[in-house]
C-alpha positions as CSV (number, residue, x, y, z in Angstrom):
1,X,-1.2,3.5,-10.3
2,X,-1.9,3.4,-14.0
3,X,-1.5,0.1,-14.4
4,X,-4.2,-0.1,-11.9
5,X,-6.4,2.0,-13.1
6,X,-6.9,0.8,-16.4
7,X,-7.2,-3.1,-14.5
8,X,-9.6,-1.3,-11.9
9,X,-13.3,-1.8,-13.5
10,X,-12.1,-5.6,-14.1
11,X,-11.0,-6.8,-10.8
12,X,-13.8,-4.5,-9.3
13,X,-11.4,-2.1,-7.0
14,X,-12.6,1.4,-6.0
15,X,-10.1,4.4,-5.9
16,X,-9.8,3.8,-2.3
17,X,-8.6,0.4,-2.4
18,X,-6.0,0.9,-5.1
19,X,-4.7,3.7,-2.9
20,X,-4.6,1.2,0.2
21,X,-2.5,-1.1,-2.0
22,X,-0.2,1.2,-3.1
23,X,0.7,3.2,0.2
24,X,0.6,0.2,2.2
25,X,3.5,-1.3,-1.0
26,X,5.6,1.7,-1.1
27,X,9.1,1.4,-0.3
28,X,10.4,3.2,2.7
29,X,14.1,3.1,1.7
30,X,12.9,5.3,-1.3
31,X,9.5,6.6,-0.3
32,X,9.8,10.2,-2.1
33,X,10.4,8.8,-5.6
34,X,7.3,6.4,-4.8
35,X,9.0,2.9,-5.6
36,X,6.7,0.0,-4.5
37,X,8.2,-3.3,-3.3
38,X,7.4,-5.6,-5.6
39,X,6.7,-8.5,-3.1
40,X,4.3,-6.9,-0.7
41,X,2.3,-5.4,-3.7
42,X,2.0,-9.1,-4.9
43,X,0.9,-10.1,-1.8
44,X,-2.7,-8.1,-2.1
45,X,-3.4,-10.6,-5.4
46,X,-1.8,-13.6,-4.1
47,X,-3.3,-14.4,-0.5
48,X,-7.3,-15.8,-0.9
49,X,-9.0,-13.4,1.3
50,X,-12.6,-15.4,0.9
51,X,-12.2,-16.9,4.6
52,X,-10.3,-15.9,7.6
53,X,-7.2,-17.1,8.2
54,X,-3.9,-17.0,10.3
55,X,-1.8,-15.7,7.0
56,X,-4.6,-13.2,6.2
57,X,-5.0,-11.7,9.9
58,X,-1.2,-11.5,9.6
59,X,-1.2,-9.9,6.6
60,X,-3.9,-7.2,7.7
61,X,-1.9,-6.9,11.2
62,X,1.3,-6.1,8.9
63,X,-0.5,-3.8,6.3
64,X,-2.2,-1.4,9.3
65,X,1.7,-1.0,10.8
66,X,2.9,-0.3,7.1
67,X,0.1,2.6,6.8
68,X,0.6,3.5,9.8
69,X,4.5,3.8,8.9
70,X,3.6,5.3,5.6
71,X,1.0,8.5,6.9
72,X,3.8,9.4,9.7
73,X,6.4,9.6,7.3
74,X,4.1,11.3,4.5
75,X,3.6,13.4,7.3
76,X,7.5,14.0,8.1
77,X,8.6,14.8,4.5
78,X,5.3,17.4,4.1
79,X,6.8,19.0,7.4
80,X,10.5,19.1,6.1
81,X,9.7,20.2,2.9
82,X,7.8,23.5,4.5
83,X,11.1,24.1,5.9
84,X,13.0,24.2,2.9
């Protein structure tokens, strides 16, 4: 994230986007120490997103089941936690 931040006014990313690319890179295998894979986090700066395209519908398709993952098990671990 810090990384990103300081990169942020330069490749013209709001808070919300470097957020998106992070939650939707985390990995799930190690999701409370926040690791991000390093593959699908290169994928957001490798694809060319200026026309629609099989490879970029497939990547949004992936990306909204990753957040998707991501929020219900944010979710989980906020709920177990309580418990503690």
């Amino acid at each position: 994230m810090d990384m990103l931040k300081k990169l942020q006014r330069d490749i013209k990313l709001s808070d919300d986007d470097i957020m998106i690319i992070i939650y939707t890179s985390l990995d799930h295998d190690y999701f409370t120490n926040g690791l991000i894979l390093q593959g699908e986090f290169l994928k957001w700066f490798n694809l060319d997103f200026s026309e629609d395209s099989r490879e970029e519908l497939d990547f949004l398709e992936n990306k909204q089941d990753i957040w998707m993952a991501t929020t219900t098990l944010a979710m989980e671990v906020v709920t177990w936690f309580g418990r503690l």
